[in-house]
C-alpha positions as CSV (number, residue, x, y, z in Angstrom):
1,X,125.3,29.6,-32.8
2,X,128.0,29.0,-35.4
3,X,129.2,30.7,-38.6
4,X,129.9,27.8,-41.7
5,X,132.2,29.2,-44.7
6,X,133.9,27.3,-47.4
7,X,137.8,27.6,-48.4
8,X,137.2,25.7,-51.1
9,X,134.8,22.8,-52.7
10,X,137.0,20.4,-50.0
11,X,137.1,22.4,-47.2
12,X,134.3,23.0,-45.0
13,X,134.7,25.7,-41.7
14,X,132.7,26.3,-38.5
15,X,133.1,29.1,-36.1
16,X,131.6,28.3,-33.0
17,X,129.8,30.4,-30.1
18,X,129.3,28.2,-27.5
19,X,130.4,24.3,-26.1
20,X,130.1,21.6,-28.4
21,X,128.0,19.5,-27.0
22,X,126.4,16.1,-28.2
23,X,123.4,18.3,-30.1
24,X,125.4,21.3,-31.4
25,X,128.1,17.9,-32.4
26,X,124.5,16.3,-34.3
27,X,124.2,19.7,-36.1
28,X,127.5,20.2,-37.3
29,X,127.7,16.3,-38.4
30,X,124.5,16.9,-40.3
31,X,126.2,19.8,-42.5
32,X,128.9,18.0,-42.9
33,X,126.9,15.3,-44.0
34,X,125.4,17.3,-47.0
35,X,128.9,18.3,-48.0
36,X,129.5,14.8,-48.2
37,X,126.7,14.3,-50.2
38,X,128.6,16.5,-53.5
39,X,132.5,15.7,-52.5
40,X,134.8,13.1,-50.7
41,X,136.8,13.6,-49.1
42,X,136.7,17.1,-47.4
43,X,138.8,19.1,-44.9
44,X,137.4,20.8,-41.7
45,X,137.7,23.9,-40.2
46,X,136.7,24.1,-36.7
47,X,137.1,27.3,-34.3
48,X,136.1,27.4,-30.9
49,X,135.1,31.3,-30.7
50,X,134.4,31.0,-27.2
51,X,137.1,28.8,-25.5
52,X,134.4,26.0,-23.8
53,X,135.7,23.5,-25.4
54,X,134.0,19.9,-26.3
55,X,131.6,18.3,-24.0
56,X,132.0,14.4,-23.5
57,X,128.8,14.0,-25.4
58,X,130.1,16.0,-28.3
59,X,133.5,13.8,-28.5
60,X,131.7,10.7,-28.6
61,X,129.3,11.7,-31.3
62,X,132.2,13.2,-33.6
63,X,134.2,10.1,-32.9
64,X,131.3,8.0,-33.9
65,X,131.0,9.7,-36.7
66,X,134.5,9.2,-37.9
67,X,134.0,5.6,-37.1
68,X,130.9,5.8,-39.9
69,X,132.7,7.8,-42.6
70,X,136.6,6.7,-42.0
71,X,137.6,7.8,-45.6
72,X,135.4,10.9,-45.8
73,X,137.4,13.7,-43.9
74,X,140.9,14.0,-44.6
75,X,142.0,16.7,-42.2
76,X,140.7,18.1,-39.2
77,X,142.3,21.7,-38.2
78,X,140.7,22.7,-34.8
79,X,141.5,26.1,-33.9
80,X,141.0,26.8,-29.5
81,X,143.1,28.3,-26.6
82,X,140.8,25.8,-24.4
83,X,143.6,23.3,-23.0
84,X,141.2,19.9,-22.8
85,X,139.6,20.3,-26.3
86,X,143.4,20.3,-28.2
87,X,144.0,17.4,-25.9
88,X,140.6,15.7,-26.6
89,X,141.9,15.7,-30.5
90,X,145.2,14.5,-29.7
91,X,143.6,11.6,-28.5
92,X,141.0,11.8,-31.1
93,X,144.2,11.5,-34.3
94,X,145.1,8.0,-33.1
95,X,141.7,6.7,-33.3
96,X,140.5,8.1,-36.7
97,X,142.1,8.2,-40.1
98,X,141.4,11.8,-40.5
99,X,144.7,13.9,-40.2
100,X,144.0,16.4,-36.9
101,X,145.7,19.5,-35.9
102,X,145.1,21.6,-33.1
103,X,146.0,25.5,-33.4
104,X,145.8,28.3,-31.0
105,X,143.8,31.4,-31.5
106,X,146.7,33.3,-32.9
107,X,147.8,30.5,-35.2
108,X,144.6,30.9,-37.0
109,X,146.0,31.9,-40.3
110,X,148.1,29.0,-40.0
111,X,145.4,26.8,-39.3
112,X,143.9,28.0,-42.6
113,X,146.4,27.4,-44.5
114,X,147.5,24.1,-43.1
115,X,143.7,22.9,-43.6
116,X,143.7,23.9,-47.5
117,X,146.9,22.1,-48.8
């Protein structure tokens, strides 16, 4: 289960209950995909409520997707205390365009605001 908010008409956010796996990745794409559909590029928001991270699956898909729309996300915030998933975007900023940062729980605010400018 998720929560989606917007910051703004750019910014899209996701709150996240459980792992993000290659179908709760296919459902998030999708939304994304709509917002696409009224502006370009956008600015994600993603917090990983529960701390379980990405799955392989998950990865894959959302670097696929990048691969697919390499002009359509300008920055990715990702907001987790789970050790692999900020390490899985590390590696995820030198293979897409997309600007990624990765934020612990407590930096959340900061996330927010980095995300927005």
């Amino acid at each position: 289960m998720e929560k989606t908010f917007e910051f703004a008409d750019h910014v899209v956010g996701f709150m996240i209950k459980e792992e993000i796996d290659h179908k709760k990745m296919k459902e998030i794409l999708s939304k994304i995909e709509n917002r696409l559909e009224k502006i370009r590029p956008i600015c994600l928001y993603l917090e990983d409520e529960s701390d379980e991270g990405i799955s392989l699956g998950g990865f894959f898909k959302a670097v696929k997707f990048h691969f697919s729309h390499p002009e359509d996300l300008k920055k990715i915030a990702i907001v987790t205390d789970d050790k692999m998933f900020k390490k899985s975007m590390k590696i995820k900023d030198f293979i897409v365009p997309a600007d990624v940062e990765a934020f612990k729980k407590k930096e959340r605010m900061k996330a927010m605001n980095w995300v927005m400018i």
